[in-house]
C-alpha positions in Angstrom: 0.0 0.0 0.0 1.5 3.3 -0.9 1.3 6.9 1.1 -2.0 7.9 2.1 -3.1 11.1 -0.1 -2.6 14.5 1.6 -3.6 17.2 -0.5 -2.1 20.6 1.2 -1.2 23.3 -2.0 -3.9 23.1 -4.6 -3.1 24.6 -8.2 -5.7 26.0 -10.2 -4.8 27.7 -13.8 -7.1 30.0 -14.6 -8.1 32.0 -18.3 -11.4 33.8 -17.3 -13.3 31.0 -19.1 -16.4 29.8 -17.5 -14.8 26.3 -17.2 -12.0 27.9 -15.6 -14.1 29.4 -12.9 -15.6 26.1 -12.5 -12.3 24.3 -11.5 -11.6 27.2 -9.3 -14.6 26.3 -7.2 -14.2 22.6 -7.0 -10.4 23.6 -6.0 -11.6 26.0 -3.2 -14.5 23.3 -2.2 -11.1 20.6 -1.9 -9.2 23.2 -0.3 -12.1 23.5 2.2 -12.6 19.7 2.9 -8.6 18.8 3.0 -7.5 22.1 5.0 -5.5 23.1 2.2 -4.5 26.1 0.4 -5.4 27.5 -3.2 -2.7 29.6 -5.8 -4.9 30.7 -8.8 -2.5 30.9 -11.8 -2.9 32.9 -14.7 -0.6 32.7 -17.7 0.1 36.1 -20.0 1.2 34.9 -23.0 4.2 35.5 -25.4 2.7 37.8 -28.0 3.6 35.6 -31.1 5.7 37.0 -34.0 2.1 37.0 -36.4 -1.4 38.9 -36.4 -1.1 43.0 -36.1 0.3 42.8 -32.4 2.6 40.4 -32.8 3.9 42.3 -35.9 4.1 45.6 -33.9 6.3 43.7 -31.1 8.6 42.6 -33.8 9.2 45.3 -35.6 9.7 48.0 -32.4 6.2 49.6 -31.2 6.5 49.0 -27.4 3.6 51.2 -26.2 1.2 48.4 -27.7 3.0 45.5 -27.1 2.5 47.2 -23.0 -0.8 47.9 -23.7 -1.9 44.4 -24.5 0.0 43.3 -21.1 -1.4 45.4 -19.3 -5.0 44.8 -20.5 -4.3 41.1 -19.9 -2.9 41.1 -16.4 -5.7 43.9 -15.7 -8.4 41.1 -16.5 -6.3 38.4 -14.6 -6.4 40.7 -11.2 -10.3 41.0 -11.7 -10.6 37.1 -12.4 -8.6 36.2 -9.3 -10.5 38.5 -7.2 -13.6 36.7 -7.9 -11.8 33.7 -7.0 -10.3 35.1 -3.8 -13.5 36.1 -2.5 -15.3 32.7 -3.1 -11.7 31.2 -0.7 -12.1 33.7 1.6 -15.8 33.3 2.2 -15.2 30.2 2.8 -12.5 30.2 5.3 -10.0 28.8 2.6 -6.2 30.3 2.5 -5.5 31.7 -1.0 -2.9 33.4 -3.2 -3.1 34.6 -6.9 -0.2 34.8 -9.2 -0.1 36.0 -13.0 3.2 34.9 -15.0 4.5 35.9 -18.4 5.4 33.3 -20.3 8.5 34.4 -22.0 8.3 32.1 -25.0 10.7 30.3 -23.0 8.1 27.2 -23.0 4.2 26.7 -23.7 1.4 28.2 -21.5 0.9 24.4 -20.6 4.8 23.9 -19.6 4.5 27.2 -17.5 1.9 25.4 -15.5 3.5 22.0 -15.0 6.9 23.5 -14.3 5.3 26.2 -11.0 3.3 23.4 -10.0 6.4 21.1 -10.1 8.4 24.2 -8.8 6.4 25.3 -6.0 5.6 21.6 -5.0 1.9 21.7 -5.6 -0.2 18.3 -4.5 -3.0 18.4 -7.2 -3.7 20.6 -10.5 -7.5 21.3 -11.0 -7.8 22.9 -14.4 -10.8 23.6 -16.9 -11.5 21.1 -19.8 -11.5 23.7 -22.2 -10.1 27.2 -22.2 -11.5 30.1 -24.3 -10.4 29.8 -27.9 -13.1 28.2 -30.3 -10.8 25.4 -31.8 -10.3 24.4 -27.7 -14.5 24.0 -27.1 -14.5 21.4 -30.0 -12.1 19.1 -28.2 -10.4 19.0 -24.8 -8.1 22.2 -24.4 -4.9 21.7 -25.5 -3.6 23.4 -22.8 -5.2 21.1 -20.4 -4.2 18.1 -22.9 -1.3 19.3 -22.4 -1.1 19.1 -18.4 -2.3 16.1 -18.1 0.1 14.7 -20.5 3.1 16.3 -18.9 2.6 17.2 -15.3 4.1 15.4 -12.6 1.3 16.4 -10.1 -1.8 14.9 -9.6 -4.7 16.5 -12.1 -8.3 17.1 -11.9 -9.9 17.9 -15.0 -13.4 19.9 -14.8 -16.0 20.0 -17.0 
């Protein structure tokens, strides 16, 4: 017979997707039963070397390029503070955290490396994240995490 399960650090990635939200309550409702704590994690993406943005990082216009980070971690803030207040109304510890992914990996291999990093006991993340090609199948993200993560993970639909 192997360890018993303790769940203590409870990761959930979050993309202001309804499914997202989702996880983040059956995370907080875990959290609650196991006396753990939840991070919410929110990924800012590399802006990619095509579509107009992408061209005006490349080729030198900065004040847009900031302006689309901005915006972004903007909405990240608001989406964790709905999540905080669903932890904290419920007597559940909590912490938010929004990271850029540096095109130094995928927004998938940013999550499965601060969960590995930060020793995390379970991933609960969303089936499907917010792009249309993601609702026809599970996310690839999430594919992704499941694949590759060395932590436990919950998928929610």
């Amino acid at each position: 017979m192997s360890a018993p399960i303790v769940i203590k650090k409870i990761l959930v990635p979050i993309d202001g997707s309804d499914l997202s939200f989702r996880a983040a309550e059956y995370a907080v409702h875990l959290a609650r039963t196991e006396k753990a704590e939840v991070t919410a994690l929110n990924v800012v993406e590399d802006i990619k070397q095509g579509g107009a943005i992408g061209l005006q990082a490349k080729y030198g216009n900065v004040s847009l390029v900031d302006a689309f980070r901005k915006v972004r971690k903007d909405s990240a803030e608001k989406w964790i503070d709905k999540i905080r207040e669903v932890a904290y109304s419920q007597g559940v510890a909590f912490k938010g955290e929004i990271v850029d992914d540096e095109d130094i990996t995928s927004e998938s291999g940013v999550i499965t490396e601060y969960a590995q990093k930060n020793s995390f006991d379970l991933i609960v993340i969303g089936s499907r994240g917010r792009s249309k090609l993601e609702r026809l199948l599970m996310g690839g993200v999430t594919n992704s995490v499941v694949n590759n993560a060395k932590t436990p993970v919950l998928v929610v639909r």
